[in-house]
C-alpha positions in Angstrom: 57.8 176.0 44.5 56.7 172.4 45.9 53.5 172.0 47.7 55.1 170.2 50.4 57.3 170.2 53.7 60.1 167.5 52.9 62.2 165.9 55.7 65.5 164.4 55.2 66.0 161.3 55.6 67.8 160.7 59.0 71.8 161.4 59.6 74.2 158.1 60.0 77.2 157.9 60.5 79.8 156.2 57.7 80.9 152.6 58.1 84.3 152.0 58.6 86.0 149.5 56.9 89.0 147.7 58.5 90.9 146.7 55.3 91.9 143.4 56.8 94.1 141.2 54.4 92.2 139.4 51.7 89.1 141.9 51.5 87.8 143.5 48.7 88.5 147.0 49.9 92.4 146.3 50.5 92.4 145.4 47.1 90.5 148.3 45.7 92.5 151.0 48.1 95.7 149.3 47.3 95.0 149.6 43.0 94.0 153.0 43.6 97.4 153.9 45.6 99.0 152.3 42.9 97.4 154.4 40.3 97.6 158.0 41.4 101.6 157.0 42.9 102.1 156.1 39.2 100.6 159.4 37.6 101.4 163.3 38.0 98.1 165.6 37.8 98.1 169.5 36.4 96.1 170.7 39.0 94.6 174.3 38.4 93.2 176.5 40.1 88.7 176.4 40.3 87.4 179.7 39.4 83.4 180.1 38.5 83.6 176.5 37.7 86.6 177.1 35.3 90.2 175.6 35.5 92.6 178.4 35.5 95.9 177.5 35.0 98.5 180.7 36.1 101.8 179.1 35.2 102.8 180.1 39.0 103.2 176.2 39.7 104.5 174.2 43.0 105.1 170.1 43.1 102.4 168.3 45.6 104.5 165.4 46.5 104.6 162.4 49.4 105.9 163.4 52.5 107.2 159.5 53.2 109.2 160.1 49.6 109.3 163.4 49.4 111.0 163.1 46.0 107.8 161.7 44.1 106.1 164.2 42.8 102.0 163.6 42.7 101.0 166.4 40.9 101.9 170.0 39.9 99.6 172.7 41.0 98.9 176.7 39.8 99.3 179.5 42.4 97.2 182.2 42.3 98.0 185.6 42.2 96.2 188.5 42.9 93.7 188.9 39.9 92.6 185.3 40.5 91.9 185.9 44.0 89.7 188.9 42.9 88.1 187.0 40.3 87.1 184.2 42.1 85.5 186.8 44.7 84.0 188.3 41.6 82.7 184.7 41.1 81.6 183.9 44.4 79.2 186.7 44.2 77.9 186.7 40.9 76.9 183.1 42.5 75.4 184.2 45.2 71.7 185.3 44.5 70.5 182.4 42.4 72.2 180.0 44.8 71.0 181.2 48.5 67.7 181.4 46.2 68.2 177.6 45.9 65.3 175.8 48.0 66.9 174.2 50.9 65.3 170.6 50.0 67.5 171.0 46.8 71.0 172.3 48.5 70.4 169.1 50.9 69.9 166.7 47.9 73.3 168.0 47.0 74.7 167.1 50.0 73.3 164.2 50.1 74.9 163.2 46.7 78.3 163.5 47.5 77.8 161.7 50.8 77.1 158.9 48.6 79.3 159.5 46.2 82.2 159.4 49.0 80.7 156.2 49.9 80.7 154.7 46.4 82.9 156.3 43.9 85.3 158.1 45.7 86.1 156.5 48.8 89.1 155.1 47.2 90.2 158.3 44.9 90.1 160.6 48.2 91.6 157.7 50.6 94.8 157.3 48.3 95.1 160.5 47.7 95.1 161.6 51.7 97.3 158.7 52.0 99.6 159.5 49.3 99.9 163.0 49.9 99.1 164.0 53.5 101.2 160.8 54.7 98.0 158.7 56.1 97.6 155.0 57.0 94.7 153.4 55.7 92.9 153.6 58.8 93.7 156.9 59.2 92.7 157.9 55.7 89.4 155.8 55.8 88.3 157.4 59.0 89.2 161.1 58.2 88.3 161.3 54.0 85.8 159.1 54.2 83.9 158.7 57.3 84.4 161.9 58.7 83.9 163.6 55.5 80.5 162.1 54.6 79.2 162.5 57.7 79.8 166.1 57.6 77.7 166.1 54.9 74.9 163.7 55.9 75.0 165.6 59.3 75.1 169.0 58.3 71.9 168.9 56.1 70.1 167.4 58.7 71.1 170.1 61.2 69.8 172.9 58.3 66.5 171.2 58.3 66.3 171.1 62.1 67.8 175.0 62.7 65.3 176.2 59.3 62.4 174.1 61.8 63.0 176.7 64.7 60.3 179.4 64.5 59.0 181.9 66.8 55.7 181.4 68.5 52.4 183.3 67.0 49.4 185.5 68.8 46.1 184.8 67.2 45.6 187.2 64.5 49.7 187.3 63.9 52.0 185.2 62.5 55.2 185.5 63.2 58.3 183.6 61.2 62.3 183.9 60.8 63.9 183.3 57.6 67.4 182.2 57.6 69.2 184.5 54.9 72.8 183.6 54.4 75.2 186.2 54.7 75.4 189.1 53.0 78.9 189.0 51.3 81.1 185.8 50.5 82.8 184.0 53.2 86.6 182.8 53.0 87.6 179.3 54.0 91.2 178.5 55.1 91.8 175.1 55.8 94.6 173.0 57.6 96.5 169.9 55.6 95.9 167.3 58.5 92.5 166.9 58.0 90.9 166.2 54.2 87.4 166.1 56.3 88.1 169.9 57.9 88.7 171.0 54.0 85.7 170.1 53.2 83.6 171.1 56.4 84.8 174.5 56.0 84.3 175.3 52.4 80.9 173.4 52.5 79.4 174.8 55.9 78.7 177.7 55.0 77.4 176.8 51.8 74.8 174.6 52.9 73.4 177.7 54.5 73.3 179.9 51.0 76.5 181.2 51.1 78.9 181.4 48.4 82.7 180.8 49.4 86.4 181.5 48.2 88.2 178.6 49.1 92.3 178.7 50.1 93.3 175.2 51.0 96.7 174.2 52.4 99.5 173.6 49.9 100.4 170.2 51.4 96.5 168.8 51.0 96.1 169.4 47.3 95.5 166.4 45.8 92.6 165.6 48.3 91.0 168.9 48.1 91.4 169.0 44.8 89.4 165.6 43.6 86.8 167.1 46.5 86.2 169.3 44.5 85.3 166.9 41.4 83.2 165.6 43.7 81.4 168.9 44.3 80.8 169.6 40.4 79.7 165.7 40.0 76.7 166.2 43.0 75.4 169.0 41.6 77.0 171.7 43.4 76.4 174.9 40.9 79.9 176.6 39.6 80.8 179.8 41.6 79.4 178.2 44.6 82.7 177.5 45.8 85.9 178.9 44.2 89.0 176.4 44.6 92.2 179.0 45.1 95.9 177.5 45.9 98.1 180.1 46.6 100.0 182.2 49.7 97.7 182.6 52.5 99.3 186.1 53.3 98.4 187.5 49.7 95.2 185.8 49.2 93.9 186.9 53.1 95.1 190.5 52.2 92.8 190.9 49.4 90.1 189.3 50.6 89.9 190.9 53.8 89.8 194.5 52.3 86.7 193.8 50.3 83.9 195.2 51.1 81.7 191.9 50.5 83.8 189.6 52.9 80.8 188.4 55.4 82.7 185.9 57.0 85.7 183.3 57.8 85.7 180.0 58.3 89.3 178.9 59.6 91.3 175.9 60.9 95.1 176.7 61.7 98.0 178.4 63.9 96.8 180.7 66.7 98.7 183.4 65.5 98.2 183.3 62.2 94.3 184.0 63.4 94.6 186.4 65.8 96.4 188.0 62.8 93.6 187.4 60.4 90.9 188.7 63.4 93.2 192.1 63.9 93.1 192.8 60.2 89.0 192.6 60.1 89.4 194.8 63.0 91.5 197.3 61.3 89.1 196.9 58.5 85.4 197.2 59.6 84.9 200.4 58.5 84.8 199.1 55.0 82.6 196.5 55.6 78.7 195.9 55.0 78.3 194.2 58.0 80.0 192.8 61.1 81.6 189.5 59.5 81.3 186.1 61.3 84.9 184.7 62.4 84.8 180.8 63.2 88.1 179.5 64.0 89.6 176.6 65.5 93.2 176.8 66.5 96.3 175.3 68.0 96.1 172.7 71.2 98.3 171.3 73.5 95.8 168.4 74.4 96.4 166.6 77.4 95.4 163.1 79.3 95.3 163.2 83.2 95.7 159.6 85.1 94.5 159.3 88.6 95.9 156.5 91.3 92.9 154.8 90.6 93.0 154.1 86.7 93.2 151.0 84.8 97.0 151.0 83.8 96.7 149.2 80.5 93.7 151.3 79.3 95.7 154.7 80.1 98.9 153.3 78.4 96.9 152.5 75.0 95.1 156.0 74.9 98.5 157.7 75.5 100.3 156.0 72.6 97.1 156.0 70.0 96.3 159.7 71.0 99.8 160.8 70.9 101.3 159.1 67.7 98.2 158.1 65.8 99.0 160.4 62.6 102.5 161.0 63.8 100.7 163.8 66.4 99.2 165.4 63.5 95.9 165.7 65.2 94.4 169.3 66.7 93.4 167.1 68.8 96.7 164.7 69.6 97.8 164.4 73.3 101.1 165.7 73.9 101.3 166.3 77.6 100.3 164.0 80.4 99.8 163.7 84.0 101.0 160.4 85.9 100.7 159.4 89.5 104.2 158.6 90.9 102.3 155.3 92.5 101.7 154.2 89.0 104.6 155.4 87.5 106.9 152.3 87.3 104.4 150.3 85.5 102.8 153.0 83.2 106.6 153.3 81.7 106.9 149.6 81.0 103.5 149.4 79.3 103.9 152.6 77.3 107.6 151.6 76.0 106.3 148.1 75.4 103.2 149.3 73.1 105.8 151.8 71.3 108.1 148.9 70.7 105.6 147.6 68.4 105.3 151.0 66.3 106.4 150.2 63.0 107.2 153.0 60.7 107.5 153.6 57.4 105.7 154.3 53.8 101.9 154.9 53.5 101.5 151.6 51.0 103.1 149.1 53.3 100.0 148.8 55.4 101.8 146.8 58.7 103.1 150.4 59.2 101.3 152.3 62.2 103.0 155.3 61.9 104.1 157.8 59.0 106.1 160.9 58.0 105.7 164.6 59.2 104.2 166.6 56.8 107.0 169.0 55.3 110.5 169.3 56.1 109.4 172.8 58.0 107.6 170.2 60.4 110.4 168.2 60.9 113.0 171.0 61.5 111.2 172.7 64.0 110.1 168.9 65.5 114.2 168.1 65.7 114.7 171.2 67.7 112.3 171.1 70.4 113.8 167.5 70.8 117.2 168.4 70.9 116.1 171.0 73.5 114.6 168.2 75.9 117.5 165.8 75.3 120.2 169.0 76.3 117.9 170.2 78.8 119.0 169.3 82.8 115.1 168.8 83.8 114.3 166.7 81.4 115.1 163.2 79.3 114.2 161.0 76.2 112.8 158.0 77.4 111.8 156.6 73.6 112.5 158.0 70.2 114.3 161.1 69.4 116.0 160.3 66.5 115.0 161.8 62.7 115.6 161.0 59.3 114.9 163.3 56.4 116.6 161.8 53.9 114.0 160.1 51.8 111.4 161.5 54.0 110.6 163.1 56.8 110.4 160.4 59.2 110.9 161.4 63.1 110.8 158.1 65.6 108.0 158.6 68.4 109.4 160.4 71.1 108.6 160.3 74.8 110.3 163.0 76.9 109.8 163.1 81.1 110.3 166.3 82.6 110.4 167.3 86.1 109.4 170.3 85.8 105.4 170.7 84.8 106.0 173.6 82.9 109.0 172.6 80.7 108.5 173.7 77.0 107.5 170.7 75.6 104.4 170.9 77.7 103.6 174.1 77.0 103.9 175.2 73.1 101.9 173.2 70.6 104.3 171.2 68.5 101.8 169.3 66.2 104.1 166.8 65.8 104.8 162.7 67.4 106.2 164.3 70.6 104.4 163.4 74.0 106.4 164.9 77.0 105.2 163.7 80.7 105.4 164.5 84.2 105.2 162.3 87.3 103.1 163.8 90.3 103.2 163.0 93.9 99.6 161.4 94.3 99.5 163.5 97.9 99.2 166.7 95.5 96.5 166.0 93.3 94.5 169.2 94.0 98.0 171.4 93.2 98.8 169.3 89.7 95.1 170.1 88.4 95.6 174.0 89.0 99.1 173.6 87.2 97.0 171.7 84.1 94.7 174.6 84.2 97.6 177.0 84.3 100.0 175.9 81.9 99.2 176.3 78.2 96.7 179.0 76.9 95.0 176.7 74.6 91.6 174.4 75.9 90.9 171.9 72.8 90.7 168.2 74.1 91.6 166.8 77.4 91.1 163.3 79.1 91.1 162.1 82.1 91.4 158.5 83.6 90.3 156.7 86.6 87.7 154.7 88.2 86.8 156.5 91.5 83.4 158.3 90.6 84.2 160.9 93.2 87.2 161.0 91.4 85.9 161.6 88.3 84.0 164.3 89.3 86.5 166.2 91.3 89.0 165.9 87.7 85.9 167.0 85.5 85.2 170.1 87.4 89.0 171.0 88.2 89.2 170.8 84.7 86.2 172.1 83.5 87.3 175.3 81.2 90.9 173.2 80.1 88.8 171.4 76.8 85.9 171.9 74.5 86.1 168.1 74.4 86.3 166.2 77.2 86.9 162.8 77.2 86.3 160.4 81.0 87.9 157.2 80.1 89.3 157.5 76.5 91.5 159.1 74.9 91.4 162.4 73.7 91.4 161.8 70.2 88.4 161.0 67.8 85.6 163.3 67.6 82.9 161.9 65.3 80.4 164.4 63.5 77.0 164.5 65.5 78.4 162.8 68.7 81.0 165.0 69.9 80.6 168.2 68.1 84.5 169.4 68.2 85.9 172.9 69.2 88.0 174.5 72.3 87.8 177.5 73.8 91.0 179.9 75.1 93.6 180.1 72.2 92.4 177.2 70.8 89.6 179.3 68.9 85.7 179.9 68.7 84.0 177.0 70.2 81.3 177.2 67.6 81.3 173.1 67.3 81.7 171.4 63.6 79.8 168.6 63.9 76.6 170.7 65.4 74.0 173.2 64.5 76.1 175.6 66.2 78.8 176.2 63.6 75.8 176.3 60.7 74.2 179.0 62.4 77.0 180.9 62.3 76.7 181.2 58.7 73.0 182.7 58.7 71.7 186.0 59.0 68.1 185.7 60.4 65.0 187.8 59.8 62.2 188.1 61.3 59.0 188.9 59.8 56.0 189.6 61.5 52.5 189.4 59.4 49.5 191.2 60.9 46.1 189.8 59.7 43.8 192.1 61.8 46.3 195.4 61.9 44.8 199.0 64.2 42.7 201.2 61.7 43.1 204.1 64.7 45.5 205.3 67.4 43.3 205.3 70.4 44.0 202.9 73.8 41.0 202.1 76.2 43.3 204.0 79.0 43.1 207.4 76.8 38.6 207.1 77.4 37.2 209.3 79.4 36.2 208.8 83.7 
């Protein structure tokens, strides 16, 4: 017990560095690709803090050579996933015991360690094996991963710093339990940053997680979670499981401990996860916290009055930055038939400069799809547009998966504002548009609004203030993040706390105080100094 109330020291966010030719950090990233390209790891399974190795095993290879293997990792099967529930809550009292100054110290170690030590390890291995540029990588594993951190402590100080007010004679106090139960992350391959928000969230808070990361992520998760063990972070806390999502979500689902879920992936795949807690709340100890953030099809709206070369450059960045792997990539915009003409030769001009190509070849913007399930489904929703009477490939289209799943970045225009490719997420470096007539601006808003279920990002472009507010309030429930101006891509931890509403999931924020609150379970105590020693009131005396 210290005689003292700490304070953290305050949030920042991560430099980024720009890897320009000739610096020392091109140098360093570029020895560390070469190093874990030139090795194969035995990855195993994190159970308790020990490696468990099933003999279940898959390859982890690079998308852009999808021949190299990186590493081989262990499955688990269905007494792993119990024991590492077992081992989540055998962790769970002497860690949500943990003063909150020392969980934050923790955090704060691995920030620095991302910034120091690892910044390299977890950018080549993103790169490598999630098919990032170096930008890409450095903004995502290490920026956005240490910020998480940095941030997240800082918001458990300021939410443990909310208390109740106090008569005289009364003092009155909430303490932020965690959850009562263990709480099950599954996280998406497209982000190494969202792996570790989501097993770490709720652990800041006390709790004690079961962690299922995507199969095509490995490599990244799996040296996060070196990094976890090298800060400090006690064994058990979180428990590192590869396997099928189907199995491990079964079992964990049915036990009676599961307090929560903390999820980044398909819409359907959650709505399937939320009807099986339905169907199983009987056996539950309490009601247990979902937090999910789903599937987008993010747009960017251009008025009449926009700066041409300004929309053009957040189109192509938003929409083929990470080959459209983004929950938050555009893939569906809005352009004024006015403005039409010279938006088309400014977009195909930028796109003509779009190299593509491997990860270590660092002139290449763009990269390869994840899996070859990615690229299939990809092909066919482009073979659809370029077969279809309403609509037509203006750039791209064409796909190689030879050596590895490359797809060129496509452009489709439609005439029809409803045409599949502007409806149904894709996740993929497909951007489909349609051409309005300026006179019906007020019609093409309700058609955005109306078109896709999901409400993740949206951006709109012009300079008319009016304008702008007319768009912002049109569009007011189509995105959780809202961009006026820039593109729809980018939300940094602290500044533009991330989440959509709709089918695009919760809207509980990462990047706030309002996904970390999720994972606590207040009390509230109330300590009387000067209690009544009788039952009487002055109304029950006597005229």
């Amino acid at each position: 017990m210290s005689n003292a109330i700490f304070s953290l020291p305050d949030s920042h966010s991560e430099p980024i560095l720009p890897y320009a030719p000739g610096s020392r950090e091109r140098a360093l990233l570029k020895a560390e690709l070469d190093r874990q390209f030139n090795q194969q790891l035995d990855i195993p399974l994190i159970i308790g803090g020990r490696e468990v190795r099933t003999g279940k095993t898959q390859k982890a290879v690079c998308p852009h050579d999808h021949q190299h293997v990186l590493a081989t990792y262990h499955e688990a099967g269905e007494a792993e996933v119990r024991l590492a529930i077992d081992a989540a809550l055998a962790a769970k009292k002497d860690w949500e015991a943990t003063p909150w100054e020392d969980r934050a110290a923790i955090f704060h170690k691995m920030g620095s360690l991302i910034s120091s030590k690892y910044r390299y390890i977890l950018n080549a291995a993103t790169m490598l094996n999630q098919s990032k540029s170096a930008y890409q990588a450095e903004i995502d594993s290490t920026c956005e991963t240490a910020d998480f951190f940095r941030f997240n402590a800082k918001f458990m100080e300021q939410i443990y710093q909310q208390q109740p007010i106090s008569d005289p004679h009364v003092w009155n106090r909430v303490h932020y339990r965690a959850l009562e139960g263990f709480v099950l992350a599954v996280t998406p391959f497209n982000f190494t940053a969202i792996g570790a928000n989501l097993a770490t969230a709720p652990a800041i808070m006390g709790n004690t997680v079961v962690w299922k990361p995507a199969s095509t992520s490995i490599l990244s998760n799996y040296y996060l979670m070196q990094l976890f063990k090298e800060a400090g972070l006690p064994d058990g806390v979180i428990n590192f499981i590869p396997g099928r999502g189907s199995m491990i979500g079964r079992i964990a689902l049915e036990h009676r401990d599961f307090a929560g879920l903390h999820f980044t992936g398909s819409t359907g795949v959650f709505n399937s996860m939320w009807k099986t807690i339905s169907d199983n709340l009987p056996r539950y100890k309490s009601y247990p916290r979902l937090v999910g953030e789903t599937g987008g099809k993010d747009y960017i709206f251009m008025h009449a009055s926009a700066d041409a070369v300004e929309t053009a450059a957040a189109i192509v960045r938003a929409g083929f930055e990470y080959q459209g792997q983004k929950c938050s990539a555009c893939s569906r915009v809005y352009i004024p038939a006015s403005r039409w003409t010279e938006m088309q030769g400014l977009i195909l001009g930028l796109l003509a400069e779009v190299k593509m190509g491997d990860v270590r070849d660092f002139r290449n913007f763009f990269n390869a799809v994840i899996d070859e399930a990615a690229f299939d489904s990809t092909m066919k929703y482009i073979e659809l547009a370029r077969n279809a009477k309403d609509a037509k490939i203006i750039a791209g289209g064409k796909g190689d998966k030879s050596k590895g799943y490359f797809i060129e970045p496509t452009v489709i225009l439609t005439t029809d504002p409803k045409f599949v490719t502007m409806e149904e997420e894709i996740f993929a470096p497909v951007v489909t548009i349609y051409v309005y007539d300026d006179a019906q601006l007020a019609e093409t808003l309700k058609v955005l609004d109306g078109t896709s279920p999901y409400a993740l990002t949206g951006a709109i472009f012009a300079r008319d203030r009016y304008v702008i507010n007319q768009l912002t309030e049109a569009l007011a429930n189509t995105a959780g993040n809202f961009y006026i101006n820039d593109k729809c891509t980018g939300a940094v931890v602290g500044h533009q706390p991330f989440g959509g509403a709709r089918a695009s999931g919760t809207n509980d924020k990462a990047g706030s105080f309002l996904n970390l609150i999720r994972w606590t379970s207040p009390r509230t105590i109330k300590e009387s100094f000067t209690p009544p020693r009788d039952i009487k009131f002055p109304f029950m005396e006597a005229e």
